[in-house]
C-alpha positions in Angstrom: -10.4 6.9 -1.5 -7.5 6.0 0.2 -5.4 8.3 1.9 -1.9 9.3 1.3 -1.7 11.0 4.9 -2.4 8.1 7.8 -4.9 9.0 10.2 -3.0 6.8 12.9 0.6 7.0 12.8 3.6 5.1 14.3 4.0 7.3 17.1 0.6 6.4 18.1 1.8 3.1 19.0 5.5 4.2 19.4 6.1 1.7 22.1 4.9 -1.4 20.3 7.9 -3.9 19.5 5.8 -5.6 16.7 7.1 -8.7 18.6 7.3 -12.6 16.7 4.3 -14.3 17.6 2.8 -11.8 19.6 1.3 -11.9 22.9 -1.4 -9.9 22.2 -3.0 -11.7 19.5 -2.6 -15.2 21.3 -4.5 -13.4 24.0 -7.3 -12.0 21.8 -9.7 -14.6 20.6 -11.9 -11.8 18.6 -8.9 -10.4 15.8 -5.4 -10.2 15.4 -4.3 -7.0 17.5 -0.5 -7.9 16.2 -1.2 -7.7 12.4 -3.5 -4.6 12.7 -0.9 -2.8 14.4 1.5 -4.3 12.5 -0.3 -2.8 9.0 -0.8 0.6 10.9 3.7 0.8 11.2 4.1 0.0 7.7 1.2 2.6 6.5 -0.8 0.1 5.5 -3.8 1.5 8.0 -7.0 1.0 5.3 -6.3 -2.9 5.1 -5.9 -3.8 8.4 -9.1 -2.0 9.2 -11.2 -3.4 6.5 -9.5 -7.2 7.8 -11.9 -6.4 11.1 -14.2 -8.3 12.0 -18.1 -6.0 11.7 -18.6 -5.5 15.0 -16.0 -4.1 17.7 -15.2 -6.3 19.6 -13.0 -3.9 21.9 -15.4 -2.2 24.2 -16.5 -3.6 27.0 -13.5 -6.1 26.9 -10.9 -6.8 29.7 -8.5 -6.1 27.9 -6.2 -9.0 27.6 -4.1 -8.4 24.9 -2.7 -4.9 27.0 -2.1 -7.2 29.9 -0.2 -9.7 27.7 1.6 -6.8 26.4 5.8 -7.5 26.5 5.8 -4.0 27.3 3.3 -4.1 30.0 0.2 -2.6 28.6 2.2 0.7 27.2 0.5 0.0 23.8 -2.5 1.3 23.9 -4.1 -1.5 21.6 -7.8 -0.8 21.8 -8.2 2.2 21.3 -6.0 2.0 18.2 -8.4 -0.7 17.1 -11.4 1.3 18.0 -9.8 3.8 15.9 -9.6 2.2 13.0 -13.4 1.5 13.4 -13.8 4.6 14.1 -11.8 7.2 11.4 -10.7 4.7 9.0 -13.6 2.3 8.2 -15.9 5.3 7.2 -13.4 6.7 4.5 -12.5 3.4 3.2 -14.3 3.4 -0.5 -14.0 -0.4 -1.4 -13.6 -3.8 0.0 -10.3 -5.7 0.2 -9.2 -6.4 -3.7 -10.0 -10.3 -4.6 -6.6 -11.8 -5.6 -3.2 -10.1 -6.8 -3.8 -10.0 -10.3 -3.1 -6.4 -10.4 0.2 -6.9 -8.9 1.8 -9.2 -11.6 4.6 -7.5 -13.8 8.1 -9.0 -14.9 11.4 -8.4 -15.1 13.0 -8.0 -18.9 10.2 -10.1 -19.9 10.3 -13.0 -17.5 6.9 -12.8 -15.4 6.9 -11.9 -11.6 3.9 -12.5 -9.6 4.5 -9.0 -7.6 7.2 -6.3 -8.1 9.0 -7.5 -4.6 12.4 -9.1 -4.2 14.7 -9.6 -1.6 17.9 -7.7 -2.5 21.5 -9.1 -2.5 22.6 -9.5 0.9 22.5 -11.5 4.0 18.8 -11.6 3.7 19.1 -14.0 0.4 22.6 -15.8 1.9 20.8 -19.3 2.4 18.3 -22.2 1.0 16.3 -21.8 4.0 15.9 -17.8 4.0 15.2 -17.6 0.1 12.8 -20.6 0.5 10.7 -18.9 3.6 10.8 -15.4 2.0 9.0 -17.2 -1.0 6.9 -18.9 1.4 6.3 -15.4 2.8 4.7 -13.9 -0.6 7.9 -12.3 -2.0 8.5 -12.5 -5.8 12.1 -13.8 -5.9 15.7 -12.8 -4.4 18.5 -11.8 -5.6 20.5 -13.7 -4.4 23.7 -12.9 -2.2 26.9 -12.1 -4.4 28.5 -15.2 -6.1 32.1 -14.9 -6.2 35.5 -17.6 -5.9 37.2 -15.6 -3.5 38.0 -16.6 -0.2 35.4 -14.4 1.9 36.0 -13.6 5.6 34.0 -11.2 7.3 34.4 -8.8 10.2 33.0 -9.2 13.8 30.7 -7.1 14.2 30.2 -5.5 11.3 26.8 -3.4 11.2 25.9 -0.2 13.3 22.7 2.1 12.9 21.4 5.3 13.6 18.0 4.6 15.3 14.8 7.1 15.8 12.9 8.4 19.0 10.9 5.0 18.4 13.9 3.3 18.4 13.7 1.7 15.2 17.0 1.8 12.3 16.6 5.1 10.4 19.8 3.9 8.8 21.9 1.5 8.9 26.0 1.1 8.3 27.2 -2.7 7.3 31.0 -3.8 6.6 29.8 -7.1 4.9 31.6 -8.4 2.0 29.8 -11.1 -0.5 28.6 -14.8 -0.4 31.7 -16.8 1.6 29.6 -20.0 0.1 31.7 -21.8 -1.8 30.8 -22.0 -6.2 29.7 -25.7 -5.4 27.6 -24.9 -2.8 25.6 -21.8 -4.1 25.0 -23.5 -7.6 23.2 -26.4 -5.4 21.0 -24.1 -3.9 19.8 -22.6 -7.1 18.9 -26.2 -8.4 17.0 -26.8 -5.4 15.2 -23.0 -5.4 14.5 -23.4 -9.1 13.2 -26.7 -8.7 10.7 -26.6 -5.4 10.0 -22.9 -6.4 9.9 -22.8 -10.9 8.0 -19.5 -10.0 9.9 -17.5 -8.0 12.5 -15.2 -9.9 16.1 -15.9 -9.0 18.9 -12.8 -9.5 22.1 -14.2 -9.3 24.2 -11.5 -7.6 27.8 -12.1 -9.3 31.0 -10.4 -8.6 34.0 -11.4 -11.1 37.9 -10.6 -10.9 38.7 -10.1 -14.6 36.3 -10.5 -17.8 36.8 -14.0 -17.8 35.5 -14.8 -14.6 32.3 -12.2 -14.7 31.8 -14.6 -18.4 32.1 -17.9 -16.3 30.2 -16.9 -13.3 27.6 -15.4 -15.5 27.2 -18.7 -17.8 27.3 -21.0 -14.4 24.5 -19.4 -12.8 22.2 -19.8 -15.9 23.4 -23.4 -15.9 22.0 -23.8 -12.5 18.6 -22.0 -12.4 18.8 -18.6 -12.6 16.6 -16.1 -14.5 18.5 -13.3 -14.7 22.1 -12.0 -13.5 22.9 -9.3 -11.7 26.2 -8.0 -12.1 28.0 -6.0 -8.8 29.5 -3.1 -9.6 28.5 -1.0 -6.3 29.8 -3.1 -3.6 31.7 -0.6 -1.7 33.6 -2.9 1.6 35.9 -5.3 -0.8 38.7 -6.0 0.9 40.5 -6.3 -2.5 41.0 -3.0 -4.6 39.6 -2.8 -8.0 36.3 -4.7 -7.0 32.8 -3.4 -6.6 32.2 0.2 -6.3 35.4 0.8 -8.1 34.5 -1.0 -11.0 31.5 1.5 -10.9 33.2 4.1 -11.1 34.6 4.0 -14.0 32.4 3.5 -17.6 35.1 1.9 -19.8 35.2 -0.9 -17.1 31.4 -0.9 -16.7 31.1 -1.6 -20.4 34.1 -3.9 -20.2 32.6 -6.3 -17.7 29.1 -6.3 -18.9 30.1 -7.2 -22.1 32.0 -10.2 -20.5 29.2 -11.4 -19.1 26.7 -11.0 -21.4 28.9 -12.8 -24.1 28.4 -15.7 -21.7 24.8 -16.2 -20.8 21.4 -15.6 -23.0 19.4 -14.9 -19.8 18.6 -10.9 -19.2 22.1 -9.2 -17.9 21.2 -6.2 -15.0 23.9 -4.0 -14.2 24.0 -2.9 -10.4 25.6 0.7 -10.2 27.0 2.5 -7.2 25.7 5.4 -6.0 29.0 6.6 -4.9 29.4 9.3 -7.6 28.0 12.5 -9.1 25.6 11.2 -11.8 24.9 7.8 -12.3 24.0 8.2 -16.3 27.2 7.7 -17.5 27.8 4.2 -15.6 24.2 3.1 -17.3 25.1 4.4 -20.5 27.8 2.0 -20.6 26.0 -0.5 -19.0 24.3 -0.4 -22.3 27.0 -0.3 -24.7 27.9 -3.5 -22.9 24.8 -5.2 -23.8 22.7 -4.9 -20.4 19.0 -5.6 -20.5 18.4 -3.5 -16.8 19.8 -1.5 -14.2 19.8 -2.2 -10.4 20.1 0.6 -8.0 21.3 2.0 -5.5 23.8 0.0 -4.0 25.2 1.6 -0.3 26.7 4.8 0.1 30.2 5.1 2.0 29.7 6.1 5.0 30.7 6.5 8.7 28.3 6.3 11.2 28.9 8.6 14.5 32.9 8.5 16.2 33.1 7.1 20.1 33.4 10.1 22.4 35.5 8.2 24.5 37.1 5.8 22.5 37.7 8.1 19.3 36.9 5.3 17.0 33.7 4.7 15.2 31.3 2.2 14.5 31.7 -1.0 13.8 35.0 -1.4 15.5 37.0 -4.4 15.2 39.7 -4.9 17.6 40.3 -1.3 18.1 39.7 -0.1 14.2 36.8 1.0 12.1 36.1 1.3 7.9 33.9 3.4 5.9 31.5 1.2 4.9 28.2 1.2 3.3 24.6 3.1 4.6 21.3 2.1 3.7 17.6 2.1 5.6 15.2 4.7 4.9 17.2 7.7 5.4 18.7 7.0 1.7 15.7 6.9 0.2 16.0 10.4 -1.4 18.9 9.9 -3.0 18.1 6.6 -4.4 15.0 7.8 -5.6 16.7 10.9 -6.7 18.9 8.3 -9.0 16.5 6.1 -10.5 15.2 9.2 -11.8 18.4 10.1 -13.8 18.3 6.7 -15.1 14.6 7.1 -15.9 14.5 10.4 -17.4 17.8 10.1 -19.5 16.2 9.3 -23.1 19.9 7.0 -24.1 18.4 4.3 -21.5 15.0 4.3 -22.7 13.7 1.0 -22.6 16.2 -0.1 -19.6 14.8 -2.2 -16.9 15.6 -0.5 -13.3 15.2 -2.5 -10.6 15.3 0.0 -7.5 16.2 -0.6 -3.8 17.5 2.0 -1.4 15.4 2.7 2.2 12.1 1.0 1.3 10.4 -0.3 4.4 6.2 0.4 2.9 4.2 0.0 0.7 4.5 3.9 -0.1 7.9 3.8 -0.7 7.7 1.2 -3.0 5.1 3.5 -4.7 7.4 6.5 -4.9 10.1 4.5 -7.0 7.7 3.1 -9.6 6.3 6.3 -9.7 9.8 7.8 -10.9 10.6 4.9 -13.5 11.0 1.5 -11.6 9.8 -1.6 -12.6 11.0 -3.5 -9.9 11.6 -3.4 -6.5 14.4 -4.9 -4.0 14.5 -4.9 0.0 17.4 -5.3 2.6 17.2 -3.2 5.7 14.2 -3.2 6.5 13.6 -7.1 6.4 16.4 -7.0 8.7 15.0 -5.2 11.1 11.5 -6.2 10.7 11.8 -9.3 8.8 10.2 -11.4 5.8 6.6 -10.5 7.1 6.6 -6.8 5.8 5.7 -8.1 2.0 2.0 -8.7 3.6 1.8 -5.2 4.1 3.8 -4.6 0.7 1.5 -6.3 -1.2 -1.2 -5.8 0.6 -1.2 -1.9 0.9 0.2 -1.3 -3.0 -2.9 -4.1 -4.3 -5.5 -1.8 -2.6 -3.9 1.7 -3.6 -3.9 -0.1 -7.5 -7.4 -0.7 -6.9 -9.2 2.4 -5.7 -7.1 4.5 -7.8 -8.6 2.1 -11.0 -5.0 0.9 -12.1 -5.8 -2.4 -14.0 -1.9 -3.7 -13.0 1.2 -1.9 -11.3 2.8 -1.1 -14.5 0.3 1.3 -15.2 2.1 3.8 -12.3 5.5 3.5 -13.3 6.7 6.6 -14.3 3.6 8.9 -13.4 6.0 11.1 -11.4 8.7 11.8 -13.9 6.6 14.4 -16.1 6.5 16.8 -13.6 10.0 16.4 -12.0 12.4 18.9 -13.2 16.5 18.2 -12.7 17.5 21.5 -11.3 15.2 24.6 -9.6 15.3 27.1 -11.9 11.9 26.5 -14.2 9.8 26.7 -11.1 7.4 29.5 -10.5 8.2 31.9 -8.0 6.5 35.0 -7.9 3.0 33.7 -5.6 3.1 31.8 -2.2 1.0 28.9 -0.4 0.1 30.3 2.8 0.4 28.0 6.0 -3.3 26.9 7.5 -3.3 26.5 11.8 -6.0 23.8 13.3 -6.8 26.1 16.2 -8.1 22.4 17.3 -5.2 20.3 17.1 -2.8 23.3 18.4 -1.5 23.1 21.9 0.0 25.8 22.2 3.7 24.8 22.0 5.3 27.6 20.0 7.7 25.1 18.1 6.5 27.3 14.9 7.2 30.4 16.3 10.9 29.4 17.3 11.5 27.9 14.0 9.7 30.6 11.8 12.1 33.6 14.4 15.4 31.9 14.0 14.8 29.5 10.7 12.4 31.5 8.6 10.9 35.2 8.2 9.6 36.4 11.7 5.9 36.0 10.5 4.4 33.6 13.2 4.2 35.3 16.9 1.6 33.4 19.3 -1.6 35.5 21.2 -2.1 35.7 24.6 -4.0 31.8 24.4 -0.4 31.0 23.0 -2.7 30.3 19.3 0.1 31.2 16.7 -0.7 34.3 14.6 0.5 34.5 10.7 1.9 37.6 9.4 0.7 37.6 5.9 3.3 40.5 4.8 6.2 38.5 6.1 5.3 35.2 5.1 7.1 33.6 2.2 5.3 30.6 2.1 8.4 28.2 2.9 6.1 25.6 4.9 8.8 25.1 7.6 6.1 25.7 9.8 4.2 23.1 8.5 7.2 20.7 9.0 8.1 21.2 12.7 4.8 20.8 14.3 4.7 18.1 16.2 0.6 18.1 16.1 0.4 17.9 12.7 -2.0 21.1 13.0 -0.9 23.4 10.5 -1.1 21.8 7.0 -1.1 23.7 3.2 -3.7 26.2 2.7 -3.8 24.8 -1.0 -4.5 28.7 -2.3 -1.5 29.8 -4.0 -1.3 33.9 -4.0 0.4 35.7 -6.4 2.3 38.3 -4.9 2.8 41.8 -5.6 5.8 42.7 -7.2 
């Protein structure tokens, strides 16, 4: 069965750049070192090691995809592949799924061949990108916001808050919408909808008054598109009123919708901003207005980090900064936190929700269809790691469908929302779930003792082979224990013990 908790992790192969057209694979004539560790970064571990070849080719090599290495041979890239061999071949239950079938849903009734689009951004800005992320394996795009205002952006205008590894855990951008003119972005729907009739294009629009959100609208399903998307979330327009302030506010939610939806007879999705307390009330009117879907989360306002020297923070422009909007993985709580709302409130029953919001794998793309998504959108992290990362998407989600016995991915959504309670006060709270220490794995650090002293309840204290030591009457069973060690060797107990009152 497949496993939920990798048996090789990114910080195995923390130094790796996943580089384009990598060395190591043009220097391996056996397998493709680059896509296996590829697969291992985006938890996609069981498919890359069921794409080896029988036999291992690694030992007994030379060892010239190390050599090759940009990072000279800091990737230890046999023994990760002899790993896989080794821990992740015998626990892997089936073969590699034949075909995609499983993946096929849609999208307010129109068919999609996976649950994966590109989201509206730069990623989805050109002909060229939208036709090699199709090339690529994704579903469609939704397509970079269409709009008749005169669009300049900022230089530069994206900053990020990056890991130990170095990759974006999230990200801060100051970009506005599409600064193609009408003419120009109508052309390249034609030409999308004609060399690719079926791929799904989301026309991202952003109007100035119900008029225009009517025109746009109708213009767009003129020219090729499936469905339309309408903005509400932006949150760096230059202009007041726009984006993120039209989400704000229901009356003008409902408004706007209905504008656009009077204009078009393709399915209407209204993008909400995350940018307030409960995003219910924006989706409720969303549906007064006549909207066949949701779409979120858009960016949250944000500022990323102040200069200690310069006082200003990031992006600056000649001296100044905004508040702009975050994404990337670290967002992915919230989002997920609102496409539950959405899911859960019984008014929007029915609603399509199209989710986005710090997916980079396969897993994460799980988690939202789990709490009520039918669809799937990604920006960040085909930023950073570009249109290749829907291999891994599809590839990882196809064989979790398939050893799990789901006959298509529609059978998941919403799996997760039965036991997910709004607030903390119906949980059970008079037993515990004891911590459970790998004597094996420990090394003796004492990072639970220092967290469980100053952080938790003084029950963790380490012998004289610096092996921690659990104080069953002290314990409480909060698991921060469980969360700091950087071994991975204390884990659940799975026994939960009811405690004496």
């Amino acid at each position: 069965m497949i496993s939920i908790i990798s048996k090789i992790s990114r910080s195995d192969m923390i130094h790796c750049a996943l580089c384009a057209d990598a060395p190591c694979s043009a220097a391996c004539a056996k397998l493709d070192p680059a896509g296996a560790l590829r697969s291992i970064w985006f938890s996609d571990e069981q498919t890359a090691a069921l794409r080896l070849p029988p036999e291992n080719p690694c030992p007994g090599c030379d060892r010239a995809c190390e050599r090759a290495c940009v990072r000279s041979g800091q990737v230890p890239v046999a023994e990760l592949i002899s790993r896989l061999y080794d821990e992740v071949i015998p626990e892997c239950e089936t073969k590699l799924p034949q075909g995609e079938d499983r993946l096929g849903c849609d999208l307010c009734g129109i068919p999609l061949e996976n649950p994966f689009l590109l989201s509206s951004s730069v990623i989805a800005s050109t002909y060229d990108m939208c036709a090699r992320a199709f090339e690529a394996g994704w579903a469609g795009a939704c397509f970079k916001t269409i709009n008749s205002m005169d669009i300049h952006e900022a230089s530069p205008r994206f900053s990020a808050i990056s890991g130990s590894d170095g990759s974006i855990i999230g990200f801060k951008n100051i970009e506005q919408l599409s600064d193609h003119s009408l003419a120009e972005n109508m052309e390249i729907f034609r030409r999308l909808k004609a060399n690719y009739p079926s791929k799904f294009i989301l026309a991202s629009i952003m109007g100035q008054n119900e008029q225009e959100w009517g025109e746009l609208a109708a213009m767009c399903q003129e020219n090729g598109a499936d469905a339309v998307e309408l903005n509400f979330s932006c949150p760096n327009m230059a202009e007041g009123g726009l984006g993120s302030d039209i989400g704000q506010v229901p009356e003008l939610v409902e408004c706007f919708t209905a504008s656009a939806k009077s204009a078009c007879s393709i399915p209407v999705l209204v993008k909400l901003t995350p940018n307030v307390a409960e995003m219910s009330p924006a989706g409720e009117a969303a549906l007064r207005g006549g909207a066949d879907g949701l779409a979120a989360i858009n960016t949250i306002r944000s500022i990323v980090g102040v200069n200690p020297h310069t006082y200003i923070s990031s992006p600056a422009v000649h001296g100044h900064s905004a508040i702009g909007g975050y994404s990337g993985n670290a967002v992915k709580p919230i989002a997920l936190r609102f496409i539950a709302e959405l899911a859960q409130n019984p008014a929007l029953k029915g609603m399509h929700l199209s989710a986005m919001g710090g997916v980079e794998t396969w897993m994460d793309a799980l988690e939202f269809l789990m709490l009520g998504a039918g669809s799937i959108q990604v920006t960040t992290a085909v930023m950073q790691y570009g249109y290749r990362i829907i291999d891994d998407l599809k590839a990882g989600l196809n064989l979790y469908l398939t050893e799990k016995d789901f006959a298509n991915v529609r059978d998941v959504i919403g799996l997760g929302l039965s036991s997910l309670h709004a607030d903390t006060h119906t949980l059970e709270r008079d037993s515990v779930i004891f911590p459970k220490f790998s004597r094996e794995k420990c090394i003796g650090c004492g990072r639970c003792q220092i967290s469980c002293s100053d952080g938790g309840h003084q029950a963790i204290r380490l012998n004289e082979n610096r092996k921690p030591i659990l104080d069953a009457k002290k314990c409480v069973g909060c698991h921060l224990c469980v969360l700091v060690c950087p071994q991975k060797a204390i884990t659940s107990s799975g026994r939960r013990i009811t405690r004496n009152k």
